[in-house]
C-alpha positions in Angstrom: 47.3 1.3 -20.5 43.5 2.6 -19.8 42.7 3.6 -16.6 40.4 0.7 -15.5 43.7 -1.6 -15.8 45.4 0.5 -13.3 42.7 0.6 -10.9 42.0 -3.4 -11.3 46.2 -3.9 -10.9 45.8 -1.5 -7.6 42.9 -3.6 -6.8 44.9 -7.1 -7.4 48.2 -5.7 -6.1 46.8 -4.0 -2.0 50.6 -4.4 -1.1 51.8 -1.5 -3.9 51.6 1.1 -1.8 53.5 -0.4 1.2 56.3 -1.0 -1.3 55.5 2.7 -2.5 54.9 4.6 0.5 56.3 8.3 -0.5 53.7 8.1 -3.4 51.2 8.3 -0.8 52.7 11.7 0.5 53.2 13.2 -3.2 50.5 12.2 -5.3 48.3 15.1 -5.9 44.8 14.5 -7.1 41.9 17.1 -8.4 39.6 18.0 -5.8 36.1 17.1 -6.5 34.3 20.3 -5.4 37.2 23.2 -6.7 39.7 23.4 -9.4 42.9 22.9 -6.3 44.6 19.7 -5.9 44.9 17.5 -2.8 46.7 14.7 -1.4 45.2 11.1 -1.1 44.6 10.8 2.7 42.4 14.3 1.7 40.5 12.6 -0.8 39.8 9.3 1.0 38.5 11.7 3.9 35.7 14.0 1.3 34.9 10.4 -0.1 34.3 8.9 3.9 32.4 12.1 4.6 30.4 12.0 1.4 29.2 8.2 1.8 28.6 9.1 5.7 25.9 11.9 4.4 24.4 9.1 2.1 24.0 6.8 4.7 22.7 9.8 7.4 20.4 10.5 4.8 19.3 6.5 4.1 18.7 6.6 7.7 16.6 9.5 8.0 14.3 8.3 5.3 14.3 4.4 7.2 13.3 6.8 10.3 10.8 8.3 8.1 8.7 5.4 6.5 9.2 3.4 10.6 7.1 6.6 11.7 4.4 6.8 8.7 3.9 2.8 9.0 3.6 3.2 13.2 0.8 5.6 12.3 -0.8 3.8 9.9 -0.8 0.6 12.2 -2.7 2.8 14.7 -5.2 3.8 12.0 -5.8 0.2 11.6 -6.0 -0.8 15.0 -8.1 1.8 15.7 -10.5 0.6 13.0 -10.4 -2.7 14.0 -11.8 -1.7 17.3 -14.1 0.4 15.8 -15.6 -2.5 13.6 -15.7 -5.4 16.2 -18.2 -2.9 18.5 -20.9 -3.0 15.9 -24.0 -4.9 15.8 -25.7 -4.5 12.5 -24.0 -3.9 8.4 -25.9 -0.8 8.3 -23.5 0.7 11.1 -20.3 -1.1 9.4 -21.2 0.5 6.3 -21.6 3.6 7.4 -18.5 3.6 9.9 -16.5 2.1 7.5 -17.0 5.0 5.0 -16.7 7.8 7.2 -13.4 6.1 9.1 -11.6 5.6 5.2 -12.3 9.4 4.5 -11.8 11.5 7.8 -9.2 8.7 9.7 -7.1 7.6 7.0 -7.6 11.3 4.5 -9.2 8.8 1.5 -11.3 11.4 -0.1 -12.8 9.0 -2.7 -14.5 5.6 -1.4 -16.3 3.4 -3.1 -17.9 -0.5 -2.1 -19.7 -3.3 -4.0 -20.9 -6.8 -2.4 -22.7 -9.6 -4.6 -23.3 -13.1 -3.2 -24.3 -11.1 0.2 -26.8 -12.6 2.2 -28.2 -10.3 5.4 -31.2 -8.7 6.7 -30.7 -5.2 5.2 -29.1 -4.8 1.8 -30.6 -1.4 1.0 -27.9 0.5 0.5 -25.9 1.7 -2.3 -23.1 -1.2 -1.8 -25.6 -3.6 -2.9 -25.9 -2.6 -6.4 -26.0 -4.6 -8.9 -22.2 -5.2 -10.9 -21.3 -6.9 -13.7 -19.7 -9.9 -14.3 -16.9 -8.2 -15.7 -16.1 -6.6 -12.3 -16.6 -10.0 -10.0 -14.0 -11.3 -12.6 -11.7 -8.4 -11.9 -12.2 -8.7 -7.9 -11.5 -12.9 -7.9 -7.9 -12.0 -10.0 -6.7 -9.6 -7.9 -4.6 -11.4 -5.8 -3.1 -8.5 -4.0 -4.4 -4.5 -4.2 -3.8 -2.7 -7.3 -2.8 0.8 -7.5 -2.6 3.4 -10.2 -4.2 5.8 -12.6 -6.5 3.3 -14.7 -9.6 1.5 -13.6 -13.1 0.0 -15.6 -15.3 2.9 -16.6 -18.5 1.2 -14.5 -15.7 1.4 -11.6 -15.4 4.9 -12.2 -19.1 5.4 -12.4 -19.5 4.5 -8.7 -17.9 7.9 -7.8 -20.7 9.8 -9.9 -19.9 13.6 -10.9 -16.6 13.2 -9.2 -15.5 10.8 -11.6 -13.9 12.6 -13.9 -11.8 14.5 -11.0 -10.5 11.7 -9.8 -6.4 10.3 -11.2 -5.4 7.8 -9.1 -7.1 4.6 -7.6 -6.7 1.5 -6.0 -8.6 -1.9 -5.9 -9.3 -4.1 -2.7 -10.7 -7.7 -3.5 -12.6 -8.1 -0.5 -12.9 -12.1 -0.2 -14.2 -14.5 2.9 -13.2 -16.7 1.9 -15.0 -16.9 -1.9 -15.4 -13.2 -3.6 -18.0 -11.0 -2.0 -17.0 -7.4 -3.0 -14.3 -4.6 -4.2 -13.4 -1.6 -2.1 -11.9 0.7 -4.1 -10.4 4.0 -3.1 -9.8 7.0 -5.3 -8.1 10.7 -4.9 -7.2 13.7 -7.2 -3.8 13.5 -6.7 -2.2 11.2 -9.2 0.8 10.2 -6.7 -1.8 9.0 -3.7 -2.2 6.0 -5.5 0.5 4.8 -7.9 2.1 1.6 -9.6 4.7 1.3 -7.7 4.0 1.7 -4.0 3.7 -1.0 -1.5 0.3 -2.3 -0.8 0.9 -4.4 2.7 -1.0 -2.3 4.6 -3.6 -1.9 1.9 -4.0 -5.4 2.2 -4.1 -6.0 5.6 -7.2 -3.7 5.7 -8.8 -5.5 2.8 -8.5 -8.8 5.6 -10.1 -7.0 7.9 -13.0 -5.5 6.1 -13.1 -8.9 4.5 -13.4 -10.3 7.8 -16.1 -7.9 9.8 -18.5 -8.5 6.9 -18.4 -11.9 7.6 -20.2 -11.6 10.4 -23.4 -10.4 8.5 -22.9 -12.5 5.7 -25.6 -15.3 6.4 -25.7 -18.8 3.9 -28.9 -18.8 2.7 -29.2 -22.4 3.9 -28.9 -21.1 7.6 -31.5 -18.1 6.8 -35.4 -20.2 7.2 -38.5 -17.9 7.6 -40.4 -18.2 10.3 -42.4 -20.9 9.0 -39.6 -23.1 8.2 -38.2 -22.2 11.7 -41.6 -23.4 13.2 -41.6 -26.7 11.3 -38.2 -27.3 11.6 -39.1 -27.0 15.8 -41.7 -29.2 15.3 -39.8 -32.0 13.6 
């Protein structure tokens, strides 16, 4: 008999050791720490302990990510504030950047718009992108995170480029395509496979959404003389 048919008999048969009572009294067992030999009640009590420090230390790490995501919220929050008080893309732009890399540690950030219609588009964001990147943006349907992005991506970053090992990229949409965020660090674990991208979505929405505000159709934007004639019809 192998020793998985005894322990599936034991498991079929719960009433064996009411018939057998002593054995539970004599039966020695090898302790799983030393070379000595210890009773069952003994063992059942190292096993209780052992599975109470797995699930003490489950606990702590639950405790762990509750706190990191409760500051994270706040970061967002406290960007969402930030955002709603401005008046003009060139402030959003520029508070946008410097809130990703001092607020939220992003040492790395990088942001393209196309089919952007405002007043002031002289800024780097406005560059001209390929194709090739407005395709990657519209099939991103969540963030992406890891070590691998296009090399005109990379270029963004100029001579930090080739410091730079882990990335991530936001489709920034409202609700068509506009732009890509993407963030990027020298530490190959900031931004890996793997890790959950809920929060890194939820900012996408909200960048998404305060450029909307300075995103004007082109139908809605008439010169002046337009604007006169259209008064005057």
């Amino acid at each position: 008999m192998k020793a998985k048919d005894v322990a599936k008999y034991l498991q079929d048969h719960p009433q064996f050791f009411n018939k057998h009572t002593e054995l539970l009294t004599e039966l020695l067992i090898p302790h799983p720490h030393d070379d000595r030999v210890i009773s069952i009640n003994e063992r059942q009590i190292i096993s209780l302990r052992n599975k109470n420090q797995i699930l003490q230390k489950k606990l702590l790490e639950l405790i762990s990510f509750g706190e990191e995501n409760d500051v994270i919220s706040g970061k967002i929050d406290r960007l969402c504030i930030a955002l709603l008080s401005i008046s003009s893309i060139d402030e959003l732009l520029h508070e946008l950047k410097s809130r990703l890399q001092v607020d939220f540690n992003i040492p790395h950030v990088a942001l393209r718009l196309w089919d952007f219609s405002c007043d002031d588009t002289a800024h780097t964001e406005f560059t001209t992108t390929s194709k090739d990147i407005h395709t990657i943006a519209k099939k991103l349907i969540q963030p992406y995170c890891g070590d691998h992005v296009a090399n005109e991506i990379k270029n963004w970053f100029g001579e930090d480029a080739e410091l730079l090992n882990s990335f991530s990229m936001i489709p920034l949409n409202t609700p068509q395509s506009i732009g890509l965020l993407v963030l990027a660090s020298p530490d190959h674990e900031r931004f890996y496979a793997d890790m959950g991208t809920l929060h890194l979505k939820r900012l996408g929405d909200l960048i998404s959404a305060a450029l909307a505000r300075y995103n004007q159709p082109s139908t809605l934007k008439l010169s002046k003389k337009e604007q006169s004639n259209e008064r005057q019809t």
